[in-house]
N, C-alpha and C positions, 0 to 999 in steps of 0.2 A: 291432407294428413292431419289428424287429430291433433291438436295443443298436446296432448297425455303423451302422447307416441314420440311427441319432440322430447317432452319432460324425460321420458325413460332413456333418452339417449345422450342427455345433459347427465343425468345421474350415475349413469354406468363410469361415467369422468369422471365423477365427483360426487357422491352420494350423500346427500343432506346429514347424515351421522357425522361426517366430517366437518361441521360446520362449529364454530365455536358455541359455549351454551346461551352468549351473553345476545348473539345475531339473530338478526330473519333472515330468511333464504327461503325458495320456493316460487311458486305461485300469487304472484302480490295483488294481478286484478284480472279479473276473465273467468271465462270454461275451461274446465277443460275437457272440455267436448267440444268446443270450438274447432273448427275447420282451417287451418292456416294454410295460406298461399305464397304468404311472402313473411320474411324475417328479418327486423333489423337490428344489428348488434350495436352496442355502445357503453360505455363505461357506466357513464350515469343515464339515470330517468329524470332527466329536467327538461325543462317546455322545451328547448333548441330539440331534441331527441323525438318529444312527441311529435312536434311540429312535422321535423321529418317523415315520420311514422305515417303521417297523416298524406301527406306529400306522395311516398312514394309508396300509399296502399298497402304498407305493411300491417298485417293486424297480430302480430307477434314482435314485441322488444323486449331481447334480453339484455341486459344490463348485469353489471357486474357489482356495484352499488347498489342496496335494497332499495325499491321507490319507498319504502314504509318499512320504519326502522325505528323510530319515535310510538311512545303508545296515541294510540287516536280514539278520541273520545265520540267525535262524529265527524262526518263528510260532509263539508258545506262550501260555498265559493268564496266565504272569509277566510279561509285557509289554505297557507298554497299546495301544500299536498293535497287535500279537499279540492283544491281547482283543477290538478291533474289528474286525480283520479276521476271524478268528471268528466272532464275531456276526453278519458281515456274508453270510460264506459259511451260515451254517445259515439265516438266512433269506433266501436265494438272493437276495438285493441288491448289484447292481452299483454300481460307484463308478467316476463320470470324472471329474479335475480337470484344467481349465485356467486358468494360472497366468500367469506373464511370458506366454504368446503370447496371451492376453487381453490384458494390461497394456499389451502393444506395439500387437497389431494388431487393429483392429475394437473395442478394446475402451476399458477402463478409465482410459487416459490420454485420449483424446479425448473421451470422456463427459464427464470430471471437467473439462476444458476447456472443452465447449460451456456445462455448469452453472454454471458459474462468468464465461462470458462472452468466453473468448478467441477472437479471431480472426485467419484465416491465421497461426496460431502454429506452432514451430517446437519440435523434440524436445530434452529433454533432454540425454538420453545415446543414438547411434547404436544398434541392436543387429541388423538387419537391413533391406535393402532398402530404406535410406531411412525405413525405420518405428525408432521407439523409445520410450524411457522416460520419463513427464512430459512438458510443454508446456511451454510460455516466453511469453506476447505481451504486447503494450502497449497501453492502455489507454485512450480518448481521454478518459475521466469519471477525474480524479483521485482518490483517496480517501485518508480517512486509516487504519493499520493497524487503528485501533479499527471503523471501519467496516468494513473488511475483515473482520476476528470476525465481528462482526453479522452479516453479512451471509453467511459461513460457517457459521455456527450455523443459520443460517434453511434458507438452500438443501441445506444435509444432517440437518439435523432434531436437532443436535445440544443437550446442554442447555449444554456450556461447551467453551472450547478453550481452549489454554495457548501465549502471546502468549510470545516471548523478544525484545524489543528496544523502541523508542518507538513507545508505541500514538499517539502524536500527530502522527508523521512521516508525510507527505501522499508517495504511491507511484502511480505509474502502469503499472511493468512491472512484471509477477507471474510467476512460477513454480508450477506445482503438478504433484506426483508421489504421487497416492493411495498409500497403506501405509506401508513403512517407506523415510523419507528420507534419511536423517541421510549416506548414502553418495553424495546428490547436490546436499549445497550446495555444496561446489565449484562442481559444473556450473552451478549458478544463479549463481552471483556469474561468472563466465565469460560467461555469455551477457547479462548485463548486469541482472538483477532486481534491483529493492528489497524485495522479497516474497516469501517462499515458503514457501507454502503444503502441510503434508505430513503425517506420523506420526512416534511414535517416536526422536523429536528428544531426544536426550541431554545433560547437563546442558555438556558442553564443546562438543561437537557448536551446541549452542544460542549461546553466549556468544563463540563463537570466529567465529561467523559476523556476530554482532553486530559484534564486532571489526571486521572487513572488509564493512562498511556493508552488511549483508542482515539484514531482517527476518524474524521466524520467525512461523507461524500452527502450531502442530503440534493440528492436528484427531482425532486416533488412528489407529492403526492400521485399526480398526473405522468408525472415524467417516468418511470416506471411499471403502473401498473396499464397504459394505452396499450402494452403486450396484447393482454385479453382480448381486444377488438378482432385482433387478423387471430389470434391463437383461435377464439372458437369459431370465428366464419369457417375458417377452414376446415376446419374438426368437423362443420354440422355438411359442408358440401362433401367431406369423403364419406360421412356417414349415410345421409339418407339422400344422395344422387339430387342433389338441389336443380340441377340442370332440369328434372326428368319430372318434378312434383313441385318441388320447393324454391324460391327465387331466398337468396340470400343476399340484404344489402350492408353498408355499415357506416359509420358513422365518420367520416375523415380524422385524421390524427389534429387537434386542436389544443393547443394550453388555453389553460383559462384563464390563464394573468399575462401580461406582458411585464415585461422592467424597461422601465424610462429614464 
């Protein structure tokens, strides 16, 4: 199966229009005219990923993180994107990421939504067509933030999360925006949350939101958005009969930090 033909069936999900203006998405190294046999998913394109790639013959990785996101001036082995894209060209393995137009559309905000229980919820922040970043809804079962955790922990498989405001104060509207949040509690205290749910919540980002009556759940970066991995394995095997053409592998659920 052609690299393009995978590409066309990634986009029908999620069509690069929806991608915010400021990202890359698409095609980051390859043909596409390239022949693919096997595919491996994974959040990011870092050496553990290619390494794999390499390993288990795949010469398709999609990644959900752009591998080339930064402008680059040249490709060389002083550089570590320069060293992966290297790698990646000698052993003829292509790399697609989709980023914000997952996030928007078909993807990562609405999974992370249905997971968690929201209904007829309402986006974040616009960024096209009526589609955008995060969810919003209310909740008819009240909870308190501490069961909120719990309950975050369990549904994403997480071992801890880092709570910023009263784990005792009983919440029924939630907000959640998989990745990095901290540039959308505004929008949550706006659309009216007690809750919200995200990553990468910085220490005034955190405190400042307390201030103005919003709870914080900051799950990670990681901790939320590892959806992606099974969400498009599975997407690409009902799609084009992976069994029959295409082998689809992926990359195990891993955090990338411990706490000691």
């Amino acid at each position: 199966m052609k690299c393009s033909e995978i590409i066309e069936i990634l986009e029908l999900l999620s069509p690069k229009r929806f991608a915010c203006d400021w990202d890359n998405v698409g095609l980051m190294v390859g043909s596409p005219n390239a022949h693919i046999k096997k595919i491996l998913v994974t959040l990011d394109g870092d050496d553990a990923a290619i390494d794999e790639a390499i390993k288990t013959g795949s010469d398709l990785i999609i990644t959900h993180h752009p591998l080339i996101f930064n402008e680059i001036k040249n490709v060389t082995t002083g550089d570590l994107t320069g060293r992966r894209i290297i790698k990646l060209i000698q052993n003829d393995i292509c790399v697609y990421s989709m980023h914000t137009n997952f996030d928007v559309k078909g993807g990562m905000a609405q999974l992370a939504a249905d997971m968690i229980g929201i209904q007829d919820g309402e986006v974040l922040e616009d960024v096209c067509e009526g589609e955008g970043l995060g969810r919003v809804g209310t909740f008819g079962e009240s909870l308190t933030v501490r069961q909120w955790a719990d309950k975050i922990k369990a549904l994403f498989g997480l071992p801890n999360v880092c709570v910023f405001g009263n784990l005792e104060r009983i919440v029924s509207r939630v907000a959640i925006s998989p990745g990095s949040g901290k540039d959308f509690v505004q929008c949550a205290i706006e659309k009216g949350a007690q809750l919200f749910i995200s990553g990468d919540i910085n220490h005034h980002s955190g405190i400042d939101a307390n201030a103005q009556g919003l709870e914080i759940i900051d799950a990670g970066h990681y901790g939320i958005e590892h959806i992606f991995i099974k969400f498009i394995s599975e997407y690409l095997e009902s799609e084009i009969l992976a069994s029959q053409e295409v082998q689809i592998v992926h990359m195990n659920k891993k955090l990338p930090f411990v706490i000691v």
